[in-house]
PyMOL Python script that loads the backbone (N, CA, C, O; Angstrom):
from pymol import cmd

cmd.read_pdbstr("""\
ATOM      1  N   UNK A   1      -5.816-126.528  11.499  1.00  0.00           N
ATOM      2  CA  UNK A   1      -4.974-127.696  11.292  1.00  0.00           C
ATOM      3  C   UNK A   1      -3.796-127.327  10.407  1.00  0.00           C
ATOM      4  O   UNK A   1      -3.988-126.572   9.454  1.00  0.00           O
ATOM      5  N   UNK A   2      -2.483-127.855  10.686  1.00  0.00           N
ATOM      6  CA  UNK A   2      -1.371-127.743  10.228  1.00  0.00           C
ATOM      7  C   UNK A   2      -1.306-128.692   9.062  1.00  0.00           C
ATOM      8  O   UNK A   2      -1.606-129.886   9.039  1.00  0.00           O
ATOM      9  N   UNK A   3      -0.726-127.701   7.825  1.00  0.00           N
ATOM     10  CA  UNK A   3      -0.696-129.047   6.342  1.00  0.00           C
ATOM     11  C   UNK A   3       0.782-128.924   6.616  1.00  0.00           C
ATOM     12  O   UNK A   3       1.471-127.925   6.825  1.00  0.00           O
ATOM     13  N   UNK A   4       1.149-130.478   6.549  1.00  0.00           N
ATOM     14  CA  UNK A   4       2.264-131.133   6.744  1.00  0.00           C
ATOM     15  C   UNK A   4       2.654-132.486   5.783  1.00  0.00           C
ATOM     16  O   UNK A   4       1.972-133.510   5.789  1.00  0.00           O
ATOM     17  N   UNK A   5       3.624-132.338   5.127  1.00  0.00           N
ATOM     18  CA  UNK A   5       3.764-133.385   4.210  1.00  0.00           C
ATOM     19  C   UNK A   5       5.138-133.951   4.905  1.00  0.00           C
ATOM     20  O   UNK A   5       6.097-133.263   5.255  1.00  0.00           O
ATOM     21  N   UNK A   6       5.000-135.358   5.018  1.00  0.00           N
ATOM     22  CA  UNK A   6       6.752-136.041   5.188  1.00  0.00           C
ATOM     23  C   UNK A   6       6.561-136.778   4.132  1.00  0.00           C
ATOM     24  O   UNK A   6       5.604-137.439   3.731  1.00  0.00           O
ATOM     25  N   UNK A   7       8.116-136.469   3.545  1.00  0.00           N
ATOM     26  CA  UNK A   7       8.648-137.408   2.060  1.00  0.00           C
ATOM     27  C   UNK A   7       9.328-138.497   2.262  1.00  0.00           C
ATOM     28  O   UNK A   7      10.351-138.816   2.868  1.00  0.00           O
ATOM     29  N   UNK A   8       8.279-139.160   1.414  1.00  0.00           N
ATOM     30  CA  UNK A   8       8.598-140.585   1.286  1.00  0.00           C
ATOM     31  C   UNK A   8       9.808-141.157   0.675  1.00  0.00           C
ATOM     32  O   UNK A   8      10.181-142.329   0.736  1.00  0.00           O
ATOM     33  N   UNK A   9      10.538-139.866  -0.104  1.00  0.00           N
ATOM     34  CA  UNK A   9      11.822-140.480  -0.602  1.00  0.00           C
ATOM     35  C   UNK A   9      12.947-139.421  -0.836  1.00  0.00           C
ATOM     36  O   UNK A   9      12.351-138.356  -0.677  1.00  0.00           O
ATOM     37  N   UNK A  10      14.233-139.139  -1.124  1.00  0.00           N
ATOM     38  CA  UNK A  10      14.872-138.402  -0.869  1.00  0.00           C
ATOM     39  C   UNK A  10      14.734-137.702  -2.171  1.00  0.00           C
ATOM     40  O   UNK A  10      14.977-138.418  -3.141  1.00  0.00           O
ATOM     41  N   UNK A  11      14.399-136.463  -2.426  1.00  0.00           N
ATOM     42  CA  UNK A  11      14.225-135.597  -3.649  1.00  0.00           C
ATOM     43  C   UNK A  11      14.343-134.221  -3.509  1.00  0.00           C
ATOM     44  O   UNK A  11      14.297-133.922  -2.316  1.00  0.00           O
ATOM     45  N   UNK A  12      14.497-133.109  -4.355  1.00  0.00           N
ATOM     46  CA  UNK A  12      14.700-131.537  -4.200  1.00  0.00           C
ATOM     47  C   UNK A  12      13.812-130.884  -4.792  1.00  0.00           C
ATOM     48  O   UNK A  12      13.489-130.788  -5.976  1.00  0.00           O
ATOM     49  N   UNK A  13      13.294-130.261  -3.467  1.00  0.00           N
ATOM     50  CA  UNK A  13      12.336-129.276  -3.837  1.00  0.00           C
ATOM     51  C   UNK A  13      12.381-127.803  -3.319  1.00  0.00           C
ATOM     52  O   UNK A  13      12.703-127.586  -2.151  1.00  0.00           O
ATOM     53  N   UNK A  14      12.067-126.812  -4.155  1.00  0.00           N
ATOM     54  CA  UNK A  14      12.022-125.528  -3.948  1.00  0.00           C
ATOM     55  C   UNK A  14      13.849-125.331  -3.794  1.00  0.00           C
ATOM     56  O   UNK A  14      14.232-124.241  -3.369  1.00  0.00           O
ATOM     57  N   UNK A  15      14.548-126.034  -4.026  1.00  0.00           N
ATOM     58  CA  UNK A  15      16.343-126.292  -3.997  1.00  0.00           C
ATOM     59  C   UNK A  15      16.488-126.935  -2.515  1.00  0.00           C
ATOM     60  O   UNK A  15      17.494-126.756  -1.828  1.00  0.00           O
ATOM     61  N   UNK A  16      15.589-127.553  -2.180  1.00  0.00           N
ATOM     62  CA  UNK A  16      16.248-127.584  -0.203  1.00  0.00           C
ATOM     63  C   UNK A  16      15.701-129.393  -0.415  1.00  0.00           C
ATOM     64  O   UNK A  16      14.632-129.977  -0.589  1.00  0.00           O
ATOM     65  N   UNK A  17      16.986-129.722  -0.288  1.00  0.00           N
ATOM     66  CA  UNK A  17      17.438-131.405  -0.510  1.00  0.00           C
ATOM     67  C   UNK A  17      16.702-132.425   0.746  1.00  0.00           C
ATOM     68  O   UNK A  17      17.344-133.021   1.611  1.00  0.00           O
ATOM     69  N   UNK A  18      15.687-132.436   0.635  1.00  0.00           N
ATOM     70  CA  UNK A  18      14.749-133.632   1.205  1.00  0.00           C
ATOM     71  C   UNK A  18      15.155-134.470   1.500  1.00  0.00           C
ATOM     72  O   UNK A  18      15.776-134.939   0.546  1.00  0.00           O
ATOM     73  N   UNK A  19      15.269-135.423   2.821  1.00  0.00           N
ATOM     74  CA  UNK A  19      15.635-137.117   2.712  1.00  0.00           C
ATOM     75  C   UNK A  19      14.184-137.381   3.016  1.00  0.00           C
ATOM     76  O   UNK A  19      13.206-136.634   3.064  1.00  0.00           O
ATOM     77  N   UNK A  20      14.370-138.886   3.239  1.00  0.00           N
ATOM     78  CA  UNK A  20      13.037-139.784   3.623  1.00  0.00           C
ATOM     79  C   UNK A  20      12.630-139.809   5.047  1.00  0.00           C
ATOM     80  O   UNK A  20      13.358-140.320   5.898  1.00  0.00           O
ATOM     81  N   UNK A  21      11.670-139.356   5.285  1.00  0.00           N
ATOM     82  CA  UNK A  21      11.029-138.717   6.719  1.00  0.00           C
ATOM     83  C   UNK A  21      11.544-137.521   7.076  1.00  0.00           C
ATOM     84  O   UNK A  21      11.934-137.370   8.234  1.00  0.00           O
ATOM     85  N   UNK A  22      11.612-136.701   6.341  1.00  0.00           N
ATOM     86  CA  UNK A  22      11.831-135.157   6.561  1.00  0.00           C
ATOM     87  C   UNK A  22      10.240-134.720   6.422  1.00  0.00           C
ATOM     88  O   UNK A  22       9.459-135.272   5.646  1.00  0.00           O
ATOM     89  N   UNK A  23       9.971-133.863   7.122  1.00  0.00           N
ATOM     90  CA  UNK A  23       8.686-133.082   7.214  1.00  0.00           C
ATOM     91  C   UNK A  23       8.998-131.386   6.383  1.00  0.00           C
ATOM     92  O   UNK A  23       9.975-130.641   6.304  1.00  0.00           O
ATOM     93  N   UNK A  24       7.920-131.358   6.000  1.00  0.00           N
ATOM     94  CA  UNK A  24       7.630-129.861   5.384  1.00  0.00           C
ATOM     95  C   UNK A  24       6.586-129.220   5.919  1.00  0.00           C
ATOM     96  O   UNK A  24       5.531-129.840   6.048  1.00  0.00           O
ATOM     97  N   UNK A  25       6.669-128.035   6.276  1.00  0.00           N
ATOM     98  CA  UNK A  25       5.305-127.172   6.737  1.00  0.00           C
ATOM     99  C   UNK A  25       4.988-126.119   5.345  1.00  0.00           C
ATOM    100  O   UNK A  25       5.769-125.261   4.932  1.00  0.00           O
ATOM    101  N   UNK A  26       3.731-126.422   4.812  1.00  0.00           N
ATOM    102  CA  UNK A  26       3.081-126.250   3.514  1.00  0.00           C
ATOM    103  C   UNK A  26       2.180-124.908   3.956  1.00  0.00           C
ATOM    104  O   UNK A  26       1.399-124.881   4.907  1.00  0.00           O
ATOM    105  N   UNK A  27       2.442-123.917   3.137  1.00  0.00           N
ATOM    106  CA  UNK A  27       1.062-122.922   2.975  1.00  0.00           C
ATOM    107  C   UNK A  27       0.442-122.929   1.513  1.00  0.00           C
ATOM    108  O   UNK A  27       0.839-122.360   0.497  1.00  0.00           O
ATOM    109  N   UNK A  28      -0.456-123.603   1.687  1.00  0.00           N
ATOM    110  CA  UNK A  28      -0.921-124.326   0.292  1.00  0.00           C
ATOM    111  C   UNK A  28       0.358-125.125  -0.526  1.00  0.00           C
ATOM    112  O   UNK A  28       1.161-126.005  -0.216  1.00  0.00           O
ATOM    113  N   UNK A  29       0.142-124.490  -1.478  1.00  0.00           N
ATOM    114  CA  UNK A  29       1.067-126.173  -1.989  1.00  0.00           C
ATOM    115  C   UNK A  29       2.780-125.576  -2.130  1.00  0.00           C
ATOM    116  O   UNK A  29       3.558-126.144  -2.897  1.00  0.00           O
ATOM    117  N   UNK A  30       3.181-124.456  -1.341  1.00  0.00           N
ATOM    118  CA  UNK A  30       4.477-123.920  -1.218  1.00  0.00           C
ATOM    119  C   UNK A  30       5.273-124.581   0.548  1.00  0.00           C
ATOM    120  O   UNK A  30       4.796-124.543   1.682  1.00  0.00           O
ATOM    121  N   UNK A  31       6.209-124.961   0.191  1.00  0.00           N
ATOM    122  CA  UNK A  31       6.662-125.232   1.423  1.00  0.00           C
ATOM    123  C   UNK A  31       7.460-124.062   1.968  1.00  0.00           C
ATOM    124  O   UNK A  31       8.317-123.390   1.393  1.00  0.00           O
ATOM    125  N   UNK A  32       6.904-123.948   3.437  1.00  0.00           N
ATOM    126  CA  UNK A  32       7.295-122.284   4.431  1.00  0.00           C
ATOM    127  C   UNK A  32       8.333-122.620   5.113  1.00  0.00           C
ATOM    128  O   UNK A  32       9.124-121.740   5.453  1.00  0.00           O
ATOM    129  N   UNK A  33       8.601-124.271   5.535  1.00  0.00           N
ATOM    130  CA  UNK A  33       9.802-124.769   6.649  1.00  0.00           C
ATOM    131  C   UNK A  33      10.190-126.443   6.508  1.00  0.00           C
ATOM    132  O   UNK A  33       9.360-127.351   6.544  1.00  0.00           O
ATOM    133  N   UNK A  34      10.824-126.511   6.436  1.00  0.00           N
ATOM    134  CA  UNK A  34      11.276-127.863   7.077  1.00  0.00           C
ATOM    135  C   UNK A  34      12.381-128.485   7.749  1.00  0.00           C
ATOM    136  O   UNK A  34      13.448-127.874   7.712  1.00  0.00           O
ATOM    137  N   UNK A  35      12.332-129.602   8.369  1.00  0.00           N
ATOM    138  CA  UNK A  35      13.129-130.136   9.567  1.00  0.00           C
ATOM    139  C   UNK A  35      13.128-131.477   9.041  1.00  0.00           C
ATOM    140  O   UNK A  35      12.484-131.958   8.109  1.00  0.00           O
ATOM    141  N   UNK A  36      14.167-132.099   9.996  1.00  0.00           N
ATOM    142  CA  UNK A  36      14.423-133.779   9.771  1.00  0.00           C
ATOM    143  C   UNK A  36      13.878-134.141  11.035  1.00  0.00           C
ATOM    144  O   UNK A  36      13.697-135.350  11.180  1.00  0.00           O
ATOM    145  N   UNK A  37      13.449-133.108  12.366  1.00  0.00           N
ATOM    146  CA  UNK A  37      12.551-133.624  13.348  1.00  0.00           C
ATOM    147  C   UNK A  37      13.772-133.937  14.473  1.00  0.00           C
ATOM    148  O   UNK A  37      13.639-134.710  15.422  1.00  0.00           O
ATOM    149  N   UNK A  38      14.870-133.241  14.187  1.00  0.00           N
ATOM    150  CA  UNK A  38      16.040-133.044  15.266  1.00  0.00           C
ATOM    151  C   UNK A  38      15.799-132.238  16.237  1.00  0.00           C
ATOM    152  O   UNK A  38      15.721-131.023  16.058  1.00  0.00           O
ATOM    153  N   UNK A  39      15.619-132.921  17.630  1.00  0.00           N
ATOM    154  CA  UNK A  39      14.589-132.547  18.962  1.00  0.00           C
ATOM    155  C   UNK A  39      15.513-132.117  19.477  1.00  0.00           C
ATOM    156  O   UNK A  39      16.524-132.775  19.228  1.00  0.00           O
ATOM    157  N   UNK A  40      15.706-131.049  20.287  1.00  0.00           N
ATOM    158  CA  UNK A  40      16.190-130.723  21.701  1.00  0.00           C
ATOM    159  C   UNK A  40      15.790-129.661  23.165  1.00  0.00           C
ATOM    160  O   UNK A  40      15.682-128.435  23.154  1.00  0.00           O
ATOM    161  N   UNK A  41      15.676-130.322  24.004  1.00  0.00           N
ATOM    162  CA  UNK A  41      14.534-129.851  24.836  1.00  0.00           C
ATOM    163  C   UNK A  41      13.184-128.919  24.131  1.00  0.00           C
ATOM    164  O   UNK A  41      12.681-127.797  24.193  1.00  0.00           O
ATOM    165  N   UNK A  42      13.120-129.417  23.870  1.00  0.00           N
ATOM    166  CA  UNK A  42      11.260-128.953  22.799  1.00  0.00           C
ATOM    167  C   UNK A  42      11.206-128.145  21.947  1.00  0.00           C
ATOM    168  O   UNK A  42      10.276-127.377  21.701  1.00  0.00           O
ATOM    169  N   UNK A  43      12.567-128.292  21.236  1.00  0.00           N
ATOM    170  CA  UNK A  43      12.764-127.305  20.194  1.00  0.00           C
ATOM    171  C   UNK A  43      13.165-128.356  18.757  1.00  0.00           C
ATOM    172  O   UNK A  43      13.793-129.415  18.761  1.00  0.00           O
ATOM    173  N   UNK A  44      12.635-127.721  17.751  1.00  0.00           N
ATOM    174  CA  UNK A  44      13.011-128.471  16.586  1.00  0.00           C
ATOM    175  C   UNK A  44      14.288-127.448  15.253  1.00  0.00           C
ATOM    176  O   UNK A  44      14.175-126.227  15.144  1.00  0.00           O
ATOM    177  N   UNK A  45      14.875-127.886  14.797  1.00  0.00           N
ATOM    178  CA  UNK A  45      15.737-127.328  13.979  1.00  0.00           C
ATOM    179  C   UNK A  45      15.149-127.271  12.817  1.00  0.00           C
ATOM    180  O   UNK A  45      14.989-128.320  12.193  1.00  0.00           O
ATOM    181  N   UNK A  46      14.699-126.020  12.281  1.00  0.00           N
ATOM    182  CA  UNK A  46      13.910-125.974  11.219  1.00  0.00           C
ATOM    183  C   UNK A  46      14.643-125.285  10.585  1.00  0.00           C
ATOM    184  O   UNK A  46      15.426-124.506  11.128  1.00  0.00           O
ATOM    185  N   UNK A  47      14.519-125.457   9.022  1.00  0.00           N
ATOM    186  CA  UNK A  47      15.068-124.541   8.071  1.00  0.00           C
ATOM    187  C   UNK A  47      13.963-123.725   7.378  1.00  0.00           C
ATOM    188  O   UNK A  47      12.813-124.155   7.294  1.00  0.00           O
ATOM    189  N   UNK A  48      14.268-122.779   6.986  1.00  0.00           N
ATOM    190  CA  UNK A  48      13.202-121.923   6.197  1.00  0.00           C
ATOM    191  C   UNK A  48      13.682-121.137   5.048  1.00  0.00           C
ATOM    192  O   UNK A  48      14.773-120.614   5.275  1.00  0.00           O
ATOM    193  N   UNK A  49      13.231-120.918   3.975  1.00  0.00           N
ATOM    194  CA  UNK A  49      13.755-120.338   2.695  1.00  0.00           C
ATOM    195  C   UNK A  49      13.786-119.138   2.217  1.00  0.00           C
ATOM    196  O   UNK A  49      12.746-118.560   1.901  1.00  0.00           O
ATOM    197  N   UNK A  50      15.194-118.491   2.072  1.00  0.00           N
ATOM    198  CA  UNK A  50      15.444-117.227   2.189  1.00  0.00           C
ATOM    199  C   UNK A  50      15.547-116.444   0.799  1.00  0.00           C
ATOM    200  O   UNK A  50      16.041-117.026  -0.167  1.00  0.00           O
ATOM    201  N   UNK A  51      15.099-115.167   0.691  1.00  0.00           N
ATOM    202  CA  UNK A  51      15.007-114.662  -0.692  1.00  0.00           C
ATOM    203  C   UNK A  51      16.077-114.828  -1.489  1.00  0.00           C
ATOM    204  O   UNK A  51      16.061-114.389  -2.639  1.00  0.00           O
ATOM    205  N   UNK A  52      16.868-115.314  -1.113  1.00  0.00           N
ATOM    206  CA  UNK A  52      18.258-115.247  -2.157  1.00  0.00           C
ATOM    207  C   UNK A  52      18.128-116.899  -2.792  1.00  0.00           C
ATOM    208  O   UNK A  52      18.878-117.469  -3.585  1.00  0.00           O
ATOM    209  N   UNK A  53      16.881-117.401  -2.110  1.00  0.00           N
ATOM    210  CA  UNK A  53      16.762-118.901  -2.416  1.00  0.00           C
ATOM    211  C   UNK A  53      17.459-119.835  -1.260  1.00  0.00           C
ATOM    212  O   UNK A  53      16.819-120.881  -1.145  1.00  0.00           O
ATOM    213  N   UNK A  54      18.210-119.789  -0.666  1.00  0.00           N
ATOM    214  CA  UNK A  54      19.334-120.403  -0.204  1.00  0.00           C
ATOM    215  C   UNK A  54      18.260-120.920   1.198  1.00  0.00           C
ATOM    216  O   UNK A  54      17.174-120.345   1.269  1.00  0.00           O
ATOM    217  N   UNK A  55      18.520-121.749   2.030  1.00  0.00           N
ATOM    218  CA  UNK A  55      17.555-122.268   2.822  1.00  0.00           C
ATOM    219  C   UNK A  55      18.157-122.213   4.417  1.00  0.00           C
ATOM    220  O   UNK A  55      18.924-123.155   4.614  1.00  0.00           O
ATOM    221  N   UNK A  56      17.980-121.317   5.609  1.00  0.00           N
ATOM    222  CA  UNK A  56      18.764-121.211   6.851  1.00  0.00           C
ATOM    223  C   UNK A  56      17.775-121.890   7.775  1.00  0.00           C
ATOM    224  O   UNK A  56      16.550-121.838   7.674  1.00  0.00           O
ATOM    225  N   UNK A  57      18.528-122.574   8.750  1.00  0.00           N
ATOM    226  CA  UNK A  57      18.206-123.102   9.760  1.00  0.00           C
ATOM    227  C   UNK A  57      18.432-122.385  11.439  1.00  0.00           C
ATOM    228  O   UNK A  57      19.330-121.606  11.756  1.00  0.00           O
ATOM    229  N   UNK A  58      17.581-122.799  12.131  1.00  0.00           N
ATOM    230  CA  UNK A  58      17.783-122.129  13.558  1.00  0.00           C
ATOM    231  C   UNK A  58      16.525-123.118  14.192  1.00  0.00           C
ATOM    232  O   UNK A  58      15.572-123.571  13.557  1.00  0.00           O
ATOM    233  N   UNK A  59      16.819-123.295  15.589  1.00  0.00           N
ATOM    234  CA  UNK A  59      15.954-124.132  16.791  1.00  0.00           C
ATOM    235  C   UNK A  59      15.119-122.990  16.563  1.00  0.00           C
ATOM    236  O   UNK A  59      15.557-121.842  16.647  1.00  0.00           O
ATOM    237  N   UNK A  60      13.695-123.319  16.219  1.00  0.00           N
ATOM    238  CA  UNK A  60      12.235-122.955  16.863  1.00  0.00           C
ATOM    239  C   UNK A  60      11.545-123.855  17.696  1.00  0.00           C
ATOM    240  O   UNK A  60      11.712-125.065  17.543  1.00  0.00           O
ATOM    241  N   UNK A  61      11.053-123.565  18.259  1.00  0.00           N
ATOM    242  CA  UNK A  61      10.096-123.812  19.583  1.00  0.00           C
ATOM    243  C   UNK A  61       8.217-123.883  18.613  1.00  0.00           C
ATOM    244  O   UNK A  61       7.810-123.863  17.452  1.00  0.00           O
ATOM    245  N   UNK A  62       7.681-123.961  19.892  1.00  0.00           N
ATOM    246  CA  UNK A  62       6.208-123.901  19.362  1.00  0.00           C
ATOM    247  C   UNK A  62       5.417-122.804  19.149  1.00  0.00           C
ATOM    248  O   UNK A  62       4.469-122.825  18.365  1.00  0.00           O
ATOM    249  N   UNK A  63       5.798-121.673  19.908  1.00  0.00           N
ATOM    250  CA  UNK A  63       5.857-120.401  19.565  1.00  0.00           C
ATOM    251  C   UNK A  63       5.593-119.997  17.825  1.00  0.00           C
ATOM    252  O   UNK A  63       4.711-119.444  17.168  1.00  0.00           O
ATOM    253  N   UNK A  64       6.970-120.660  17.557  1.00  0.00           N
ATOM    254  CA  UNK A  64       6.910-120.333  15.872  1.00  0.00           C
ATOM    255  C   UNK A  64       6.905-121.278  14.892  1.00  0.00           C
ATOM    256  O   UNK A  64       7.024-120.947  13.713  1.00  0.00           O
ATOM    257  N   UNK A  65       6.704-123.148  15.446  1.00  0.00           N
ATOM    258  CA  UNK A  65       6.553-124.037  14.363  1.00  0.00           C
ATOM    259  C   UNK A  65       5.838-125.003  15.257  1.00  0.00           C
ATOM    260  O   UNK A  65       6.084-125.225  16.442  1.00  0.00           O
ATOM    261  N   UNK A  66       4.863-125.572  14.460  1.00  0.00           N
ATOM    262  CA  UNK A  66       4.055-126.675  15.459  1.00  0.00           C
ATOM    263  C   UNK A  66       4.775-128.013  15.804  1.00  0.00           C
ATOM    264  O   UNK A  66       4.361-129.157  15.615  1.00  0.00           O
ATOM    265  N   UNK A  67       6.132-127.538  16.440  1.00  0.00           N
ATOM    266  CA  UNK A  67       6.603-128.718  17.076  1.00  0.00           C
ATOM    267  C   UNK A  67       6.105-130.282  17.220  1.00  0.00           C
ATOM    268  O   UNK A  67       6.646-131.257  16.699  1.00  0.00           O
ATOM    269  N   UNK A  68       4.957-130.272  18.046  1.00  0.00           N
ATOM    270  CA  UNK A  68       4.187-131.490  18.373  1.00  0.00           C
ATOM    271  C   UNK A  68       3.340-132.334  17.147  1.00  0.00           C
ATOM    272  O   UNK A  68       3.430-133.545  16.947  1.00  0.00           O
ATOM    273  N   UNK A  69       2.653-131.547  16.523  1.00  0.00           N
ATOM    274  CA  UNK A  69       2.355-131.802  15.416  1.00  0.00           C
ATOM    275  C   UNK A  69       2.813-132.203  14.278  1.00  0.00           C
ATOM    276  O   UNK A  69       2.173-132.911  13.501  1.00  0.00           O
ATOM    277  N   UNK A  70       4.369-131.632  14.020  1.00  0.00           N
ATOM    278  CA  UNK A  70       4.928-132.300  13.345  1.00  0.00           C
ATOM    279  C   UNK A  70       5.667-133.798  13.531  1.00  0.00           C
ATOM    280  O   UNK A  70       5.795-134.802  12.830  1.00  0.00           O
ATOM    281  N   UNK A  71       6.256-133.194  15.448  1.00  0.00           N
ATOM    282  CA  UNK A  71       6.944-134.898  15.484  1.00  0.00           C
ATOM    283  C   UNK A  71       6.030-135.887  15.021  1.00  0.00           C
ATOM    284  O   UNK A  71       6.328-136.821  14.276  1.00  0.00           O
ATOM    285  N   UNK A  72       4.257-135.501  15.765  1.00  0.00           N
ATOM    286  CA  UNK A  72       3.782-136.684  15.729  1.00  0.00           C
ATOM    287  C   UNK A  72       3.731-137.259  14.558  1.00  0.00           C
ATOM    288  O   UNK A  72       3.649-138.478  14.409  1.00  0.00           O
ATOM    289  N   UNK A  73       3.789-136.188  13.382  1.00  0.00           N
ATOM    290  CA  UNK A  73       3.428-136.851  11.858  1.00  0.00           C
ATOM    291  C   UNK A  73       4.638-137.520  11.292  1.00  0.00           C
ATOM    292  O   UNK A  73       4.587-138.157  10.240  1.00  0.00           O
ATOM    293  N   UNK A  74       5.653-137.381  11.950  1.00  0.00           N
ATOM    294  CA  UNK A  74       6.808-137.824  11.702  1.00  0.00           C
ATOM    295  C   UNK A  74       6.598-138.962  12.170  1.00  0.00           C
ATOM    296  O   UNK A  74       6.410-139.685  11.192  1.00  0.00           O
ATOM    297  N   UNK A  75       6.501-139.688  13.301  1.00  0.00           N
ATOM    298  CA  UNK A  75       6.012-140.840  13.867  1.00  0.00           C
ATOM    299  C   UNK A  75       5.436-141.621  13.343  1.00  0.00           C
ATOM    300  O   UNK A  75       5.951-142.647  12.899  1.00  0.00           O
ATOM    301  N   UNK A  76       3.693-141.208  13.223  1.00  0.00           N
ATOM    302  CA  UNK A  76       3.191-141.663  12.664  1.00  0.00           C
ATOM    303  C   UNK A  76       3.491-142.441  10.966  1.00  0.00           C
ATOM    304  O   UNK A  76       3.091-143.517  10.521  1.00  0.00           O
ATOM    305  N   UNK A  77       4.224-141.524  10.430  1.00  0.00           N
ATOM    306  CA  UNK A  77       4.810-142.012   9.322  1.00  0.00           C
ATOM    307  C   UNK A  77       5.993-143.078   9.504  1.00  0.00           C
ATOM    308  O   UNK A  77       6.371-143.780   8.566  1.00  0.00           O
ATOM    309  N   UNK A  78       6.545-143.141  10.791  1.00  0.00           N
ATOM    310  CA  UNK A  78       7.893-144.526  11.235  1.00  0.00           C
ATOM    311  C   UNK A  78       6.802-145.164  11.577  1.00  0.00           C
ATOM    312  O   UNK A  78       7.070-145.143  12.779  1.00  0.00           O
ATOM    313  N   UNK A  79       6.105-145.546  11.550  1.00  0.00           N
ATOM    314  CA  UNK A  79       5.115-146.634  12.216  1.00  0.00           C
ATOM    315  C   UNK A  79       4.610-147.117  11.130  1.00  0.00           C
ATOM    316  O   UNK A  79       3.770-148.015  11.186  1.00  0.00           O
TER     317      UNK A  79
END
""", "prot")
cmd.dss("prot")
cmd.show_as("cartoon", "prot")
cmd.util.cbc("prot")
cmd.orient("prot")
């Protein structure tokens, strides 16, 4: 199972500026990726955090981020 947190309010963490319903993909209590859940053909725009600190983005697929899993928690949390 995928640990996935969406924030409930807009705040900065690890330096990478959170809004409200942004999702994070957690390896234990460090966040590895996150997205605002911006879809295109089954790809999500994830950012991930780079040694210089600074945070880059690129479309992953499911291959390399649990796509589905996250929209749904994203959802689930608009509901």
């Amino acid at each position: 199972m995928t640990n996935i947190k969406i924030f409930e309010k807009s705040e900065k963490v690890q330096g990478f500026n959170f809004q409200e319903g942004f999702a994070a993909l957690l390896e234990g209590e460090k966040i590895i990726a996150a997205t605002s859940g911006w879809e295109c053909n089954g790809n999500l725009f994830v950012y991930r955090p780079a040694e210089d600190g600074s945070w880059q983005g690129d479309w992953e697929g499911q291959e390399t981020f649990p796509v589905q899993e996250v929209l749904e928690a994203i959802q689930d949390w608009q509901d």
